[in-house]
C-alpha atoms as one frame of an Amber mdcrd trajectory, in Angstrom:
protein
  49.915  -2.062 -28.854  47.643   0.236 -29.971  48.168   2.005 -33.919  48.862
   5.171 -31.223  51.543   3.512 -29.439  53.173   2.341 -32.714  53.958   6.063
 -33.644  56.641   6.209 -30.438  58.563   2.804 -31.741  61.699   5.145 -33.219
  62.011   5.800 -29.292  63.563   4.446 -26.721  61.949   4.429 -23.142  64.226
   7.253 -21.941  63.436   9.303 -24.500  59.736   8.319 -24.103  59.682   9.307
 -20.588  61.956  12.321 -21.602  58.928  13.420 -24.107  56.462  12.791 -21.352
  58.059  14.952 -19.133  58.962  17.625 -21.769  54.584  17.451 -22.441  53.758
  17.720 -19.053  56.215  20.671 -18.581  54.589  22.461 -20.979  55.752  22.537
 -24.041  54.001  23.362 -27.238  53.329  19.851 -28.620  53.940  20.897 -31.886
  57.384  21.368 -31.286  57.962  18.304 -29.630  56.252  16.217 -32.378  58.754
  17.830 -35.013  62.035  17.257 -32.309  61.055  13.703 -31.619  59.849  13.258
 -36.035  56.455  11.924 -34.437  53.731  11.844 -36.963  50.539  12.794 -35.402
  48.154  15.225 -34.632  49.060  17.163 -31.769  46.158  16.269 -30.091  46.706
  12.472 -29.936  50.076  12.891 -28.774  48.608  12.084 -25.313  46.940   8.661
 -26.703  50.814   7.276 -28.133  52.073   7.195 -24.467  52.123   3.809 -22.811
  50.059   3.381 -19.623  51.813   3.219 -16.582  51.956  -0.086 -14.448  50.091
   0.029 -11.409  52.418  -1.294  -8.584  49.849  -2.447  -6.497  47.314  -3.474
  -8.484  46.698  -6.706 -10.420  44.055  -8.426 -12.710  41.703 -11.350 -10.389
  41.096 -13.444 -13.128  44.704 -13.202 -15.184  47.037 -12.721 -12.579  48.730
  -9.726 -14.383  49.425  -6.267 -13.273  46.981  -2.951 -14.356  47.835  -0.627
 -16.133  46.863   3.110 -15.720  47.091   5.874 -18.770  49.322   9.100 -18.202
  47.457  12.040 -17.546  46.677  14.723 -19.718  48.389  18.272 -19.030  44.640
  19.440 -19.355  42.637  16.922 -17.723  40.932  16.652 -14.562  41.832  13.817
 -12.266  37.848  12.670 -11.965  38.532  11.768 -15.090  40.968   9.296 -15.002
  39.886   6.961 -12.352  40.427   3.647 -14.038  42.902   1.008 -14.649  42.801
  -1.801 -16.722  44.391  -5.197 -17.588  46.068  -5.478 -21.114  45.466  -9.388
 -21.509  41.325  -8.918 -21.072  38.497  -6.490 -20.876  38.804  -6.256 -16.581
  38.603  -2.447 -15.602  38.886  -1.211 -12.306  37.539   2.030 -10.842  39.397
   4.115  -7.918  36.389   4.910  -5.509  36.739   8.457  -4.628  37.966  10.016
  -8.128  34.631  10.167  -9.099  30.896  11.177  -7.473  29.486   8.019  -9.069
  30.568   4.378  -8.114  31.361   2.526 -11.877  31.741  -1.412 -11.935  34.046
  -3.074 -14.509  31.184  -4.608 -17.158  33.862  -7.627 -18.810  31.836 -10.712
 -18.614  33.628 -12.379 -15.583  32.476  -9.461 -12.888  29.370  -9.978 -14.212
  28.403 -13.302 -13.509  30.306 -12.541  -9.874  28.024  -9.756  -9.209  24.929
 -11.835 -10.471  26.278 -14.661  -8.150  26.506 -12.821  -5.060  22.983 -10.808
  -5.604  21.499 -14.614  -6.011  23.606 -15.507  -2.688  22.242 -12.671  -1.391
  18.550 -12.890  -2.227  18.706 -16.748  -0.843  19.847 -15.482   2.385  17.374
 -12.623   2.289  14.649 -15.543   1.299  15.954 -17.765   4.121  15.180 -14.641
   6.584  11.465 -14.103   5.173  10.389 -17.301   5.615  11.938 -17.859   9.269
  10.896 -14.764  10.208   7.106 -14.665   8.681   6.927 -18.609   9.139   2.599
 -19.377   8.901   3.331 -22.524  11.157   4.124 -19.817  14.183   0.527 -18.626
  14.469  -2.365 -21.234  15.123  -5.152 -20.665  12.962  -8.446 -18.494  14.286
 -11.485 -20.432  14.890 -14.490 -18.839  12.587 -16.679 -18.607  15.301 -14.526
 -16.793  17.384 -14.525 -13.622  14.620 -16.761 -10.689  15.482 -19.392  -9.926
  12.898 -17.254  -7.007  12.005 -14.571  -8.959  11.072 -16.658 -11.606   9.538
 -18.051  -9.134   6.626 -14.500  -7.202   6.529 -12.973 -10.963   5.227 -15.555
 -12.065   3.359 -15.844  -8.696   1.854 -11.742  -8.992   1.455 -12.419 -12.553
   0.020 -15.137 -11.538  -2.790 -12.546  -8.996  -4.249  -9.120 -10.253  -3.929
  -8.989 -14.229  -3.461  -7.157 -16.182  -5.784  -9.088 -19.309  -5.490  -5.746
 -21.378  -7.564  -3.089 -19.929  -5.101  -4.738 -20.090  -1.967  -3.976 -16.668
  -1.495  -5.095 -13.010  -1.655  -3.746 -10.869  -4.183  -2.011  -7.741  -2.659
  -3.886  -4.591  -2.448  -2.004  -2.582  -5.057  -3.064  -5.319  -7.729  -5.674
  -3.733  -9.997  -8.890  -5.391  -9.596 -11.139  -3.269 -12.392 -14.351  -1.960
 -11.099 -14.270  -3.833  -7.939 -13.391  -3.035  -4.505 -13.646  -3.473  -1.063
 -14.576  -0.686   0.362 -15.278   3.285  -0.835 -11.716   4.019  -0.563  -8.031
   3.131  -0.767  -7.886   4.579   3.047 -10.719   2.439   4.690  -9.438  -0.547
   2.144  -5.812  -0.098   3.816  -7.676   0.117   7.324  -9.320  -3.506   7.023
  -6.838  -5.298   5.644  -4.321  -3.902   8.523  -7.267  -4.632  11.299  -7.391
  -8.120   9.803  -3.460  -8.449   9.835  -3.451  -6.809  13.486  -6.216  -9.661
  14.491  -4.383 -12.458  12.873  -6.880 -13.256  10.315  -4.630 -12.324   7.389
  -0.894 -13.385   7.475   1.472 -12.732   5.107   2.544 -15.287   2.814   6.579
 -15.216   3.319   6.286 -16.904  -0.682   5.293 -13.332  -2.070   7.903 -11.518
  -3.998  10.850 -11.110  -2.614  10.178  -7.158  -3.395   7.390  -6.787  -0.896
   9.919  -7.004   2.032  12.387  -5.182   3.620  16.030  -5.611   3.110  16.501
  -5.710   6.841  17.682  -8.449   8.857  14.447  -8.571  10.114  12.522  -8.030
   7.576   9.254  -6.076   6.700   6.275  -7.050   4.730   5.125  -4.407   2.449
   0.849  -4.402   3.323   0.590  -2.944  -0.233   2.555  -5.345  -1.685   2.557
  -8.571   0.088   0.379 -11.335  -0.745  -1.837 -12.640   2.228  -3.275 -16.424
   3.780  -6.425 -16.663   5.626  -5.433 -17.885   9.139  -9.260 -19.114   9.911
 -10.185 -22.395  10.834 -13.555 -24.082  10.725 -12.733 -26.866  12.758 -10.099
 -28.141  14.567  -6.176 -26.604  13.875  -6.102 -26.733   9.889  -6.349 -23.404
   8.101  -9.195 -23.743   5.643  -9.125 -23.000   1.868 -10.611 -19.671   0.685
 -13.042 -21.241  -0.958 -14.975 -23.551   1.882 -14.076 -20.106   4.072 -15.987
 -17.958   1.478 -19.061 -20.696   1.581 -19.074 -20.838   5.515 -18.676 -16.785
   5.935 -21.827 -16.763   3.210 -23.716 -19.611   5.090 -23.245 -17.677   8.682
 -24.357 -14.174   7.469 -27.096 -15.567   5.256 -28.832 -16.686   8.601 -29.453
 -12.861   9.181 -28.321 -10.743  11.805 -28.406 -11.767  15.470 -28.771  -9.678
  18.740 -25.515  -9.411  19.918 -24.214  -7.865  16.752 -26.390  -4.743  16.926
 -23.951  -2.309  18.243 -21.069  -3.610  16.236 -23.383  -3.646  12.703 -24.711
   0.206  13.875 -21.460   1.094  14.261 -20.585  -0.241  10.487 -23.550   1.283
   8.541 -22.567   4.648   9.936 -18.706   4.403   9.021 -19.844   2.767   5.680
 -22.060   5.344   4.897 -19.726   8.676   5.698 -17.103   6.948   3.676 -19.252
   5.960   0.834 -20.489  10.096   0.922 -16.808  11.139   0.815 -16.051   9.064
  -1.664 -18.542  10.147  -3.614 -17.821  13.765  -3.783 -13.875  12.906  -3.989
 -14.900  11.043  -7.242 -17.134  14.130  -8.960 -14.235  16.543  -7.906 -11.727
  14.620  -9.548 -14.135  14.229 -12.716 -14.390  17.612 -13.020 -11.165  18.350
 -12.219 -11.491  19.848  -8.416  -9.230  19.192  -5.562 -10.832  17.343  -2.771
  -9.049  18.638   0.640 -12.184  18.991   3.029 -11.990  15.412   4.073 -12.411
  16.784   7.567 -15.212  18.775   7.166 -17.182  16.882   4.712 -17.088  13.620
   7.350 -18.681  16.295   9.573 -21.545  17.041   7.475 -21.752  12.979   5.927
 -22.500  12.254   9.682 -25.240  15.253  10.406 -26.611  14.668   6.927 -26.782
  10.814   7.346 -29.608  11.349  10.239 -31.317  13.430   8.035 -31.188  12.055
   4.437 -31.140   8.609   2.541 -27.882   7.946   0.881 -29.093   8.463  -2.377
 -30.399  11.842  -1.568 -27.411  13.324   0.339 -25.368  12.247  -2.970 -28.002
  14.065  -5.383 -26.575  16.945  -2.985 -23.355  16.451  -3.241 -23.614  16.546
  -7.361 -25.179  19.604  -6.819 -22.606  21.269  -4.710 -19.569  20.354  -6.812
 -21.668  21.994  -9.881 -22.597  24.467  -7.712 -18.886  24.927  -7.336 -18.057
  25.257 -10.965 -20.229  28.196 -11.456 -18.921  29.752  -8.744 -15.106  29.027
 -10.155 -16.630  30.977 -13.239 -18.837  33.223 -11.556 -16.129  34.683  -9.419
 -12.520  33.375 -10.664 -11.780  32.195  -7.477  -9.255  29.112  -7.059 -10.385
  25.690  -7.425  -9.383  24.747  -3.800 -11.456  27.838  -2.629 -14.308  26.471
  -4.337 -14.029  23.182  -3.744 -13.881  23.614   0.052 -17.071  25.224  -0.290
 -19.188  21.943  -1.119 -19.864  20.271   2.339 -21.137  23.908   3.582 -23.144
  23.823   0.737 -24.465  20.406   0.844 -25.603  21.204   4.673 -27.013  24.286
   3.459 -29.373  22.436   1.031 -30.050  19.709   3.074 -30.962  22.220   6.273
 -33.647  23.261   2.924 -34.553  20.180   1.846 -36.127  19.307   4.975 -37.713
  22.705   5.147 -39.443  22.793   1.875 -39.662  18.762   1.945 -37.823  18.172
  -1.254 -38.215  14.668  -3.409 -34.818  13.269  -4.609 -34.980  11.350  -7.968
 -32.981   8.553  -8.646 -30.027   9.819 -10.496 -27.899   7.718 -13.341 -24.821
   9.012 -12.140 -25.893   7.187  -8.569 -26.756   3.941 -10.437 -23.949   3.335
 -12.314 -21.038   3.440  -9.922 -19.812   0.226  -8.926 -21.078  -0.731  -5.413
 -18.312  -1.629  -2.952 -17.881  -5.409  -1.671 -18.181  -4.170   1.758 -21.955
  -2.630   1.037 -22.921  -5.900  -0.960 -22.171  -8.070   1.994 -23.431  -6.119
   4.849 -27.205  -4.772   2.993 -27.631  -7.901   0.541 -25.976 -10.853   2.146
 -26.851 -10.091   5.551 -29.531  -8.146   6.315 -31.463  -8.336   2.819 -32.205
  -4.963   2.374 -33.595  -4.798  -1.670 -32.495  -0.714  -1.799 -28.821  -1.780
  -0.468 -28.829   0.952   1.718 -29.769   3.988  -0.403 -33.038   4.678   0.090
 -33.899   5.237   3.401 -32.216   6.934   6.495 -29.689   4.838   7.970 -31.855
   5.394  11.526 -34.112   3.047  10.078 -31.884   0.252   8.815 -30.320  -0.101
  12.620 -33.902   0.506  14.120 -34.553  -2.660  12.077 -31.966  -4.479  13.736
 -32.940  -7.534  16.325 -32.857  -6.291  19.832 -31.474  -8.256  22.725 -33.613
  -9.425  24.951 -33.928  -7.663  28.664 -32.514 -10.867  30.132 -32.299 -14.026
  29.540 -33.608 -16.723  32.500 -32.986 -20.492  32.886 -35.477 -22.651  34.773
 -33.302 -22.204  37.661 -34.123 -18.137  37.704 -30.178 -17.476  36.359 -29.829
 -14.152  34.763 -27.288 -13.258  31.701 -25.556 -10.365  30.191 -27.250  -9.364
  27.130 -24.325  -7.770  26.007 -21.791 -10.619  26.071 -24.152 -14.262  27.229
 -22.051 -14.360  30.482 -23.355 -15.818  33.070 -21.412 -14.606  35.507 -23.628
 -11.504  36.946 -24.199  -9.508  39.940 -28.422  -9.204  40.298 -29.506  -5.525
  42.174 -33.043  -5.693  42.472 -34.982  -2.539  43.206 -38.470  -0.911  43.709
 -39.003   0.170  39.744 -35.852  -1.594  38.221 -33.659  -4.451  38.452 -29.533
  -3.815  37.329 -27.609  -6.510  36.035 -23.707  -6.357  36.052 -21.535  -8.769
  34.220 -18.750  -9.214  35.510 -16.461 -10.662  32.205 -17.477  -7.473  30.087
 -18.365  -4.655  32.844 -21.628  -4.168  31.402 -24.576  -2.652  33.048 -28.295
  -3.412  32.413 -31.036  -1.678  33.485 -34.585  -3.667  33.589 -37.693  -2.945
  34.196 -38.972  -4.103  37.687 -41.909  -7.087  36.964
């Protein structure tokens, strides 16, 4: 009983329930206090009644009926949306009474709750691993990897392996300075090419936060730690380190003729990306929004077969400062401006040609980190001392091994130089011989002998 309660102990519990009634009626409680010789304040008149039994209601844990308190002539009924137990600290909360759902907080709905949540994450556990089991996919022999894929990995492997674990970090793990690629958006693209190909699985031990809550559940690429599914001989997966050595042993060996198209193909994407990035990263330094993506991939590409690296990035400096005075020049908006550097940078470059300009190396230029993705493709493979930066990209693919016309056995048995197939179709004419494979469609056209 609280010291409340005590003050109604000259009363019966007719005359209680008689003063309740008289208080809810709406009488002035100051008048009822001096009729009924009750000495409090009339605002804690309220507080001395005793809680009402709830009939159909009882406590889980002692067994004894709730209680609920009397409403207040005043209150709203939001807030009285509880009963409780008089023997311990168990409260229960009517749903609906309220636009927030309250749990009781005594010590043994507590260790429920935490009981079911750990019931409930070993079932959601038991579901990850069945349904992101590794044993379900057969590992992919090395060999078998294009050369695209082989410098996306090892390029993966050189920033994010954790040699200890077996495993790959996931990708929203800082890594400092390093990275894979020029940007979060071509980062996200190879490691979801990689997962699409089967070369990176998701390990179903990652925390049990980078997944879904579904029945079936969903790895998070972001958040999700990852196991090299390659193989470098028979069925077991190797370790990321003796993968890392073989990846560096096979590109090391310099590039062959059958990866031309495929390594073209890369130092152009590398290179656009690696121009965007740039500018993204002096627009956010100086505080510019960077929302010509579009366009400026446009003029990375036209400028790319006119321009070194190096050079179309000494133009890109100059067009976001070239913005700046033009924000102060002409108060215009920062987007306004900023949309105005790849125009520029073509501008210049159209000029640069013209009046055949000499681009310095700049410091701002040598002190950004280089990606993994450029280290592996210009160093490892194809040795290049100026990593790609000082000379038109034309030149580094021109450098690139050619296939040969054909390829002939003693027997006189032509092959596809696009795929090795020997499985051909030979059309032999006056000035030029066609070849047609027949596994990859392709069509060569060689001159007659």
């Amino acid at each position: 009983m609280s010291d409340f309660e005590a003050k109604l102990q000259h009363l019966t519990a007719e005359q209680v329930e008689t003063l309740y009634g008289e208080y809810i009626g709406g009488e002035k409680v100051a008048q009822l206090l001096e009729r009924y010789a009750i000495d409090l304040p009339p605002s804690s008149l309220i507080k001395a009644f005793p809680p009402v039994p709830c009939a159909t209601l009882c406590c889980p844990y002692c067994h004894a009926s709730l209680y609920e308190r009397r409403k207040s002539k005043t209150a709203s009924s939001r807030q009285d949306n509880m009963a409780f137990c008089k023997t311990c600290a168990h409260r229960h909360y009517f749903p609906g009474r309220a636009r927030w759902r309250r749990d009781c907080a005594c010590p043994p709905c507590l260790q429920a709750r935490q009981q079911a949540r750990l019931e409930q994450q070993a079932q959601q556990r038991k579901r990850i691993q069945e349904h992101w089991c590794l044993t379900k996919r057969d590992p992919v022999p090395l060999h078998s990897l294009s050369i695209t894929c082989k410098l996306q990995l090892m390029a993966m492997l050189e920033v994010r392996m954790d040699s200890q674990r077996g495993r790959l970090i996931p990708a929203e793990q800082p890594t400092g300075d390093a990275r894979v690629s020029p940007c979060a958006a071509m980062d996200a693209a190879i490691l979801q090419a990689l997962h699409e190909d089967l070369i990176l699985l998701a390990d179903p031990d990652s925390p049990q936060d980078a997944f879904s809550d579904d029945p079936t559940p969903k790895a998070w690429r972001d958040k999700v730690y990852w196991v090299a599914n390659v193989s470098l001989e028979g069925r077991q997966r190797a370790s990321l380190s003796s993968l890392y050595r073989a990846l560096h042993e096979a590109l090391s060996s310099g590039p062959q003729p059958q990866w031309r198209d495929a390594l073209a193909e890369l130092i152009k994407t590398l290179s656009v990306e690696e121009v965007c990035a740039f500018i993204a990263a002096r627009c956010a330094e100086h505080g510019l929004p960077f929302e010509a993506r579009k366009k400026a991939t446009e003029v990375a590409t036209q400028l790319l077969g006119m321009h070194a690296l190096h050079a179309i990035k000494s133009l890109a400096n100059t067009a976001v400062r070239g913005a700046l005075a033009f924000i102060a020049r002409s108060r215009v908006t920062r987007l306004h401006a900023s949309n105005t550097i790849p125009g520029n940078m073509l501008a210049m470059a159209e000029r640069a040609v013209r009046e055949q300009w000499q681009f310095n190396p700049c410091n701002y230029d040598s002190n950004t980190p280089r990606c993994s993705l450029n280290r592996v493709l210009f160093d490892v493979l194809l040795k290049q001392d100026d990593h790609g930066m000082r000379r038109k990209i034309g030149e580094y693919i021109e450098q690139l091994p050619r296939a040969r016309a054909s390829t002939t056995t003693s027997a006189g048995n032509r092959f596809c130089t696009h795929c090795g197939s020997g499985l051909v179709h030979v059309q032999h004419g006056p000035k030029e011989t066609i070849v047609n494979c027949k596994d990859c469609m392709a069509r060569t056209f060689l001159a007659a002998p």
